[in-house]
C-alpha positions in Angstrom: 119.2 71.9 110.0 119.8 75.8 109.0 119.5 77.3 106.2 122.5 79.5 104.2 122.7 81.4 101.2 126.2 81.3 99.9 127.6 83.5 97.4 131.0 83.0 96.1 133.3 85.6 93.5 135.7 83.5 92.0 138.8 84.9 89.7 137.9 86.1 86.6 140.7 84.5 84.8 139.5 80.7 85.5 136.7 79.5 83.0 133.2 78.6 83.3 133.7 75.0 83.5 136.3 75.8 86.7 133.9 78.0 88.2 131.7 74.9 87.6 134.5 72.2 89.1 134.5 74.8 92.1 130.5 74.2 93.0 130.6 70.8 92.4 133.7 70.3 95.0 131.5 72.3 97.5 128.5 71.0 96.9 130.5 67.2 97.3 131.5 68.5 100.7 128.2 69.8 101.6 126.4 66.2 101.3 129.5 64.4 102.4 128.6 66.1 105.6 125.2 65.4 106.0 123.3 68.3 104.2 121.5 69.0 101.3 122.1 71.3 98.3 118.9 73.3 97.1 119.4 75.8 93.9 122.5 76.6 92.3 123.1 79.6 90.6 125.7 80.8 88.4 125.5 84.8 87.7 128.2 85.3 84.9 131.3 87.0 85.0 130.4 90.6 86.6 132.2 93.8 87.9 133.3 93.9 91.5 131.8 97.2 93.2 135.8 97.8 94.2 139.3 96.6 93.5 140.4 93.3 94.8 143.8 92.2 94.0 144.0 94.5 91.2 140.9 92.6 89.8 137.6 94.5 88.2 135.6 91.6 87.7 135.0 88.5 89.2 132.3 84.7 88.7 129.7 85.1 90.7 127.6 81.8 91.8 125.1 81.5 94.7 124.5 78.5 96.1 121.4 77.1 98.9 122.4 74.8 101.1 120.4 73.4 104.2 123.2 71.4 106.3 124.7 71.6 110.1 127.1 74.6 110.9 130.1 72.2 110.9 130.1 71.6 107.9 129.4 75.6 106.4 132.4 76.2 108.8 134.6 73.0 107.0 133.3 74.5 103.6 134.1 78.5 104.5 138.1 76.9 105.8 138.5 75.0 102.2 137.6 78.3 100.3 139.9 80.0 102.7 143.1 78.6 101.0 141.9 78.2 97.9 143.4 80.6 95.4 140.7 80.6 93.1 138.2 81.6 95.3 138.5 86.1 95.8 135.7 86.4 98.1 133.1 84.3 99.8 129.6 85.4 101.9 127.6 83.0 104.1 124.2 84.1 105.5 122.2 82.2 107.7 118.1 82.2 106.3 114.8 81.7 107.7 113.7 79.6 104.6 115.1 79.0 101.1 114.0 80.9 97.9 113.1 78.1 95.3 112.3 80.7 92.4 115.1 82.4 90.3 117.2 85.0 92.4 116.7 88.9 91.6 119.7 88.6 89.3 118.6 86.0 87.1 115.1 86.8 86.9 116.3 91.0 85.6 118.5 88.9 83.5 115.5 86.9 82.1 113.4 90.1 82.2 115.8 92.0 80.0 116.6 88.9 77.7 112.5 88.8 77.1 112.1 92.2 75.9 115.5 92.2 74.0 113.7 89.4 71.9 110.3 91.4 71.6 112.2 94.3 70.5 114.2 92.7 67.7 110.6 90.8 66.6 109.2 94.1 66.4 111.9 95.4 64.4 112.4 92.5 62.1 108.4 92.9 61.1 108.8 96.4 60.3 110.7 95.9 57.3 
């Protein structure tokens, strides 16, 4: 079966736990039809690069899935008419990334020295 990477920007004025709801529904779908589900990956509430709907930020979660084309396409028509969902982006990959995406792993990066830095500080005094 192919590969896809799915990324998915969601409304920012639904919480978490919806945003959550929403990848379990797809990733129901996706093994209702026969594929699999790999990592899934939620990336926070971030700014959009434009506009959408008068909207500056959006949920973004990615999501690696290994499953036949029919049912990406049933997936891609449910988030279609779903209100929730702002914008969606399918792409077809050669193999899937197991490790954390770049966005989590700057996010773990950042976190790491965030916490070396306020050690540092805290044994100054």
């Amino acid at each position: 079966m192919p590969f896809y990477e799915h990324v998915i920007i969601s409304r920012p004025d639904i919480s978490p736990q919806q945003v959550d709801e929403l990848v379990e529904g797809i990733t129901a779908l996706i093994t209702e039809k026969g594929g699999k589900v790999g990592k899934v990956e939620y990336w926070g509430l971030r700014n959009l690069a434009y506009r959408i709907n008068k909207t500056r930020k959006g949920h973004y979660s990615l999501i690696n899935i290994d499953a036949p084309a029919t049912a990406v396409h049933e997936m891609e028509r449910l988030q279609r008419i779903n209100e929730n969902v702002m914008r969606y982006m399918t792409i077809a990959v050669d193999e899937l990334d197991e490790g954390p995406s770049p966005i989590l792993a700057r996010r773990e990066r950042d976190e790491k020295k965030q916490r070396a830095r306020t050690e540092a500080n805290g044994m100054e005094y």
